[in-house]
C-alpha positions in Angstrom: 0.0 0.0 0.0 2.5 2.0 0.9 4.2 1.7 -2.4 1.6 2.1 -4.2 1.1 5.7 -2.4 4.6 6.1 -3.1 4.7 5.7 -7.1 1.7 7.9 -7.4 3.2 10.5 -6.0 6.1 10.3 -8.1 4.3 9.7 -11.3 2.3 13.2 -10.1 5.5 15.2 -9.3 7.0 14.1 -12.5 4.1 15.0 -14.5 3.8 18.1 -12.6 7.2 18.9 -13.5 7.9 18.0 -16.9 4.2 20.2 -17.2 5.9 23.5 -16.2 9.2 23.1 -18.3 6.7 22.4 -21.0 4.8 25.5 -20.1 8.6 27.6 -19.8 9.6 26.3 -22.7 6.8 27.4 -24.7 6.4 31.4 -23.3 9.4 31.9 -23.6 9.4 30.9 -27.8 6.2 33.4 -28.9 7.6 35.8 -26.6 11.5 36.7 -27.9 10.6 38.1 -31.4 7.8 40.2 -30.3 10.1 42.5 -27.9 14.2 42.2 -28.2 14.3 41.6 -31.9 13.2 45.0 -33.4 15.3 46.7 -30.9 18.4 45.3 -32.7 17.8 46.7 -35.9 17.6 50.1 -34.8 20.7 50.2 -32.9 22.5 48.6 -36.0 21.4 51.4 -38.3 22.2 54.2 -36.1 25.2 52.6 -35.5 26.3 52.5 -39.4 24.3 56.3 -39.9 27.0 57.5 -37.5 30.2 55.9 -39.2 29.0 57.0 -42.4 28.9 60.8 -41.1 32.1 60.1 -39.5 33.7 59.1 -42.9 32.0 62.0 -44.5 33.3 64.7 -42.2 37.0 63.3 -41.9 36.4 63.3 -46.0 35.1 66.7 -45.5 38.1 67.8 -43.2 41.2 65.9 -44.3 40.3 67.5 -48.0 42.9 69.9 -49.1 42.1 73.7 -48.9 42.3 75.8 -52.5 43.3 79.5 -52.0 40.8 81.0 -54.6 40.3 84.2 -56.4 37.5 85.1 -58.7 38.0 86.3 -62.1 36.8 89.2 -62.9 36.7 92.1 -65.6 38.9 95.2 -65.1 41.6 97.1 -67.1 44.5 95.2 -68.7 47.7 96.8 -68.9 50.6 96.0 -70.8 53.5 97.1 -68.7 57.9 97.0 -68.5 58.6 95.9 -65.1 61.8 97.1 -63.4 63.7 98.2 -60.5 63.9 101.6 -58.8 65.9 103.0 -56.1 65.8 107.1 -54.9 69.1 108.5 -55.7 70.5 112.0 -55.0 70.3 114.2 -57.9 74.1 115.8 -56.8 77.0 113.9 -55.0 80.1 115.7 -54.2 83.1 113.6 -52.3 84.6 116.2 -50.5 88.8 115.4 -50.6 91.7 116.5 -48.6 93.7 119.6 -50.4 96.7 119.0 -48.1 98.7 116.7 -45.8 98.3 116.5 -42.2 96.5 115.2 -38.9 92.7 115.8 -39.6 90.7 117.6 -36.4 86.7 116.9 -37.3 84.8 119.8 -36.4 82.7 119.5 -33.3 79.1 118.7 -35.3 81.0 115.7 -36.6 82.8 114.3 -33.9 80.9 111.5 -34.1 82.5 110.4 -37.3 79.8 108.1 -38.9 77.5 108.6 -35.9 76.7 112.0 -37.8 76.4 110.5 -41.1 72.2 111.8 -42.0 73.3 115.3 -40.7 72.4 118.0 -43.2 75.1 120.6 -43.9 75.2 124.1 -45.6 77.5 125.2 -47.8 80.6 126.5 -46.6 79.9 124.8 -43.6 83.0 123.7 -41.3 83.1 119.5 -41.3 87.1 119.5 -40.2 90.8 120.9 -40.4 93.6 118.8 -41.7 95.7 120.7 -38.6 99.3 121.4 -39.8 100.8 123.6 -36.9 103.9 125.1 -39.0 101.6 126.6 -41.3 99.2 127.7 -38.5 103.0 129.6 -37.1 104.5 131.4 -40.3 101.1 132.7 -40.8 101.0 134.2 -37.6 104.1 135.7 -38.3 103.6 137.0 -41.6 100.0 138.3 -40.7 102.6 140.2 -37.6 105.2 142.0 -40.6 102.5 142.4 -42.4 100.6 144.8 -40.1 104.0 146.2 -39.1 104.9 146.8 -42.6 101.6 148.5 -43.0 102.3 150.8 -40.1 105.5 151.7 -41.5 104.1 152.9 -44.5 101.5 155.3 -43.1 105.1 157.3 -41.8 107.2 159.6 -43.9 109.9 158.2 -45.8 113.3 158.3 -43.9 114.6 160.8 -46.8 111.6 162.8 -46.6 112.3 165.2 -44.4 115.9 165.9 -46.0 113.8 166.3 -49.3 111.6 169.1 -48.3 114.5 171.0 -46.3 116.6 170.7 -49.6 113.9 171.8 -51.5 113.4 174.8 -49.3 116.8 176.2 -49.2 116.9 175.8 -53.0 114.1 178.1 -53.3 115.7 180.3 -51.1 119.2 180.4 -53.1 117.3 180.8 -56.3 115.4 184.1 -55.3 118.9 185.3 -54.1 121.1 183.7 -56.6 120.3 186.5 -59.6 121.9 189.5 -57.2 124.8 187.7 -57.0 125.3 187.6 -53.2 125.4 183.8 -53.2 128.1 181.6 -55.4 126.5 180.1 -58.2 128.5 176.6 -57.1 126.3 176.8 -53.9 123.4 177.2 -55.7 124.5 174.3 -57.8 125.6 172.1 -54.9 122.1 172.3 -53.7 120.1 171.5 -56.7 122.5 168.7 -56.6 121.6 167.6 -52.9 117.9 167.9 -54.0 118.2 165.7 -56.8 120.2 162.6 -55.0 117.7 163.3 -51.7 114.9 163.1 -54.5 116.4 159.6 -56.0 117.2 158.6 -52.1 113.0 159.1 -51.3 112.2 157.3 -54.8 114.1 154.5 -53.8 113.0 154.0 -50.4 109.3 154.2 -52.0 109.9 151.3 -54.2 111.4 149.4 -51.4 108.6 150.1 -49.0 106.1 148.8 -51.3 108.6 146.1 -52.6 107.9 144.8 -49.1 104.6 145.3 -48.3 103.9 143.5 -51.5 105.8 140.9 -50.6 104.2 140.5 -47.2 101.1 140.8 -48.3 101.6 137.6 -51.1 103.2 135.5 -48.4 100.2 136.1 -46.0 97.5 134.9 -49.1 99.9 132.3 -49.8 99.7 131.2 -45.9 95.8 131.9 -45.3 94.9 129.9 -49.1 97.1 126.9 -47.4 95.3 127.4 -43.9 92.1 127.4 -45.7 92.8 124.0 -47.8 93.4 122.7 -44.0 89.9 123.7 -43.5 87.5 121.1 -44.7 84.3 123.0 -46.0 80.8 121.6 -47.7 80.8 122.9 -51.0 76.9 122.3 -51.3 73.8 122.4 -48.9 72.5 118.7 -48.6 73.2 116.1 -46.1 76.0 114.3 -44.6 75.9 110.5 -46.7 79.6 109.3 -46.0 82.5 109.4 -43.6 85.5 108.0 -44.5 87.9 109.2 -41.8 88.9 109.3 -38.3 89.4 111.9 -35.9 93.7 112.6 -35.3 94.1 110.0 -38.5 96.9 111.0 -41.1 95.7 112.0 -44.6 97.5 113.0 -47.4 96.6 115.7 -50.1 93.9 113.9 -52.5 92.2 111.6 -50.1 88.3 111.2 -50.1 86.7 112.3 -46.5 83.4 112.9 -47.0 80.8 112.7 -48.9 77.7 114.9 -49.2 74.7 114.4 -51.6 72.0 116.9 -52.4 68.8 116.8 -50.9 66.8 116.5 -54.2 66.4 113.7 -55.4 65.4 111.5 -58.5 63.9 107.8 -59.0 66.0 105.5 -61.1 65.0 103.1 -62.6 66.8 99.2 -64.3 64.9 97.8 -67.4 66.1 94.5 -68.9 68.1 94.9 -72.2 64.9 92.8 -74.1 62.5 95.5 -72.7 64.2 98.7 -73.0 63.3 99.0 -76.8 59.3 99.6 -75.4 59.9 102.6 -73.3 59.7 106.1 -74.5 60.0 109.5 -72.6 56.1 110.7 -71.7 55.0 107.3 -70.6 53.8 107.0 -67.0 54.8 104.4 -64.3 53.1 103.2 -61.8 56.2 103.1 -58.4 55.9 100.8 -55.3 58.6 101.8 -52.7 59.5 98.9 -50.1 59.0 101.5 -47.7 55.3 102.2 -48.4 54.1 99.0 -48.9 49.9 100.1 -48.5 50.6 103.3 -50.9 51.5 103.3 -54.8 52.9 106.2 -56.6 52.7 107.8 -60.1 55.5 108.8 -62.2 56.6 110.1 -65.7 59.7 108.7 -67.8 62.1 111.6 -68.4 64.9 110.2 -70.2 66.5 107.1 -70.9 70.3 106.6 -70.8 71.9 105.4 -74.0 74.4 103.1 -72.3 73.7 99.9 -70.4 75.5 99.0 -67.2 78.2 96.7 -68.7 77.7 94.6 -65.1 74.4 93.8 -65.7 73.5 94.8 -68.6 70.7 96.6 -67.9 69.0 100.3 -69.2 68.9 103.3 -66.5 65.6 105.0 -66.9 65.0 108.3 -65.1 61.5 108.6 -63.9 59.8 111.7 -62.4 57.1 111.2 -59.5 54.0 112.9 -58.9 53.4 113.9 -55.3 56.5 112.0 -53.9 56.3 111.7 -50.1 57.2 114.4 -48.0 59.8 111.3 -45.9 61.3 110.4 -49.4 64.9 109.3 -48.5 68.2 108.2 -50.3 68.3 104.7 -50.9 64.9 103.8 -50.7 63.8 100.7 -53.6 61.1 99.1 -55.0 59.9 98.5 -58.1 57.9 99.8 -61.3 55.6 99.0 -63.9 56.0 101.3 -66.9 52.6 101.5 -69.0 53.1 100.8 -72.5 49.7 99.3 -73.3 45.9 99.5 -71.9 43.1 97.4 -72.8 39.4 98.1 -71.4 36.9 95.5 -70.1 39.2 92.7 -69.9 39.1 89.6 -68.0 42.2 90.3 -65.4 43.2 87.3 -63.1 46.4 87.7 -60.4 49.2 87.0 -62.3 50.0 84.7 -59.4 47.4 82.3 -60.3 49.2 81.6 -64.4 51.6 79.2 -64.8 53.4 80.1 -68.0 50.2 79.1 -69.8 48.2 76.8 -67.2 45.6 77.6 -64.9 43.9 75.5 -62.0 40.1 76.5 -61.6 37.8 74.8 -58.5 33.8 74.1 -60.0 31.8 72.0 -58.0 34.3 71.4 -55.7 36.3 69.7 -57.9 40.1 71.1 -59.2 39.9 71.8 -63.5 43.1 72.6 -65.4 42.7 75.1 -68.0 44.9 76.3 -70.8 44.8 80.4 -70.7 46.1 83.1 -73.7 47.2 85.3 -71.3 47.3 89.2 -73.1 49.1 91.9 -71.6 50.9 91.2 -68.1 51.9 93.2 -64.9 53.2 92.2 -61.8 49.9 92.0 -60.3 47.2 91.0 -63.2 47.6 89.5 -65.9 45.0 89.4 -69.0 43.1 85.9 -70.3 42.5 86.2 -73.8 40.9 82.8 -73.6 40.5 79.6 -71.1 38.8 81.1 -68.8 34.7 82.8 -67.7 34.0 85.7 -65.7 33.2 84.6 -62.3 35.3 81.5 -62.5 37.7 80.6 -59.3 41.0 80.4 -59.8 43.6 79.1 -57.1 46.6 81.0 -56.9 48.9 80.0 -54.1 50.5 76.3 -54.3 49.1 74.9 -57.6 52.0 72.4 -57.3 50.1 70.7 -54.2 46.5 70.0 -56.7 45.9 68.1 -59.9 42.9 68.1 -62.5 40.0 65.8 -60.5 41.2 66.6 -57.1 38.2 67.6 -54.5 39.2 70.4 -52.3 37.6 72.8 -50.4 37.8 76.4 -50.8 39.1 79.6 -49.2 38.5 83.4 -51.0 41.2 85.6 -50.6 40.8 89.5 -50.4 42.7 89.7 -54.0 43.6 93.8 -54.9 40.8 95.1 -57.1 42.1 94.8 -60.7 44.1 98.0 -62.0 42.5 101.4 -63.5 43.7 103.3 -66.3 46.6 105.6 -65.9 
């Protein structure tokens, strides 16, 4: 009986058992792709929308960046570029007229501290100091004055003149009545004639040696004033090539001083020089101005090259030069020998020889341009290229044709105008 009991219990818990991991078993399958299933997909394409975007900015950023410029219409000019460079229109090298230990004057001590100084003419810049000289000239200017004060005096003879004179007239008023001897008479005539020759002489020899006095005083004061060194123009100080107490010798450059007018030259190649005429204006950018442009004139052309460099001097004349203009200064110019209206002008910077890089849609083109007239600056497309197209013109060697880039626009000068 007991066992009986026993099995069917056992029979029930099994059965009650196996029931429930039935029942498990089953919830658990209708239940999974209802919920977790869905949720799995979405995560998977936001997950692959995200490294897609990813890609597309690192793309976006990693591209390579285009300096661009638009091209745009404006006035072509045909132009001769050169050099310039402000020169004085006068320079005198000042030179030592005589030997001696050279004293600058006190405005010039500094030696080529002073150099920039202006000077007038006649002005003191040093004496070559030759202490001898400085001596007889003291001396002579001494006899001189002496000599000078001797001659305001009666001669020496003078005096015996006039008394011979006087008793001559005297003997010849009495001489007739026969109270004095006619050899008196004569022996005073006689006595007024030597004393006469005695005064003459003394005359000649008074002014012998004043004369002489006076040329040996010039003679010492011209050598005294080759001692002193003197500008010979008004201008400014541009050179020192000495030394306070140094030795020179007669012929040796001290100074040098330059006027202060000055001129713009300008250097053309030989193979342009042939395209310049007098009258034709330039346009002048000093080095020392580099936000302002200036307008000059061609005055002449010198018929000889530099046989250095081979290259044409062209004097140019500028308009409204500025008031700080100074010796030295350089830059360059762009002589106008051609103008063209309504052109389309690109920065010259963005042509290579003949080749062009232009960004549409993102994407790098290579062109082949006709370029017209050049400048520095601009340069004309005769062909090759639209208004309104952009054109890179800063590292062309970094892009080819089909490249993607992205692109920057620069603040390019506004084309030229007509002179």
């Amino acid at each position: 009986m007991v066992s009986k009991t026993y099995d069917q219990a056992g029979t029930r818990t099994a059965t009650t058992g196996n029931e429930r991991i039935a029942n498990n078993w089953s919830g658990h399958h209708t239940s999974s792709p209802k919920l977790k299933l869905p949720e799995s997909k979405t995560v998977l394409w936001i997950g692959a929308a995200a490294i897609v975007v990813i890609f597309a900015l690192a793309f976006f950023f990693l591209m390579p960046i285009a300096e661009v410029a638009t091209v745009q219409r404006g006035t072509a000019i045909s132009a001769v570029y050169g050099t310039v460079r402000i020169e004085p229109a006068f320079v005198v090298r000042v030179r030592a007229q005589n030997d001696g230990f050279i004293r600058l004057a006190e405005s010039f001590s500094a030696g080529r501290g002073a150099i920039g100084k202006g000077v007038q003419r006649g002005e003191l810049l040093a004496i070559i100091a030759d202490e001898e000289t400085s001596r007889q000239l003291k001396q002579a200017r001494t006899d001189l004055q002496a000599a000078i004060d001797r001659a305001a005096l009666p001669l020496p003879s003078s005096e015996l003149l006039k008394a011979s004179e006087d008793n001559l007239q005297r003997l010849e008023k009495v001489v007739s009545s026969g109270n004095v001897p006619a050899v008196e008479y004569q022996k005073s005539k006689s006595e007024v004639n030597r004393l006469r020759g005695a005064v003459e002489t003394e005359r000649i020899e008074r002014d012998r040696n004043l004369k002489s006095l006076e040329e040996t005083a010039k003679k010492l004061e011209a050598e005294m004033k080759n001692a002193e060194v003197r500008s010979p123009i008004d201008g400014i100080l541009t050179n020192v090539q000495t030394i306070d107490g140094e030795l020179v010798s007669d012929g040796n450059e001290l100074f040098t001083v330059s006027s202060r007018k000055t001129y713009v030259r300008g250097e053309v190649n030989e193979e342009d020089v042939g395209e310049v005429k007098p009258g034709m204006k330039a346009k002048v950018q000093l080095y020392a101005y580099r936000t302002r442009s200036f307008t000059g004139r061609v005055t002449s052309i010198q018929p000889a090259a530099d046989p250095t460099t081979q290259r044409y001097t062209v004097v140019l004349e500028m308009e409204n030069p500025p008031d700080n203009m100074m010796v030295g200064m350089t830059g360059e110019m762009n002589i106008i020998t051609g103008v063209h209206e309504n052109a389309l002008v690109v920065p010259t910077r963005a042509l290579l020889v003949d080749q062009a890089l232009v960004v549409k849609g993102g994407i790098v083109q290579r062109r082949t341009v006709n370029a017209g007239f050049r400048t520095l600056d601009f340069s004309e497309a005769l062909s090759g290229l639209a208004d309104g197209d952009r054109i890179i013109v800063s590292d062309q060697d970094k892009f080819h044709s089909g490249q993607p880039v992205r692109q920057r626009m620069i603040n390019a000068p506004p084309p030229p105008k007509a002179p």
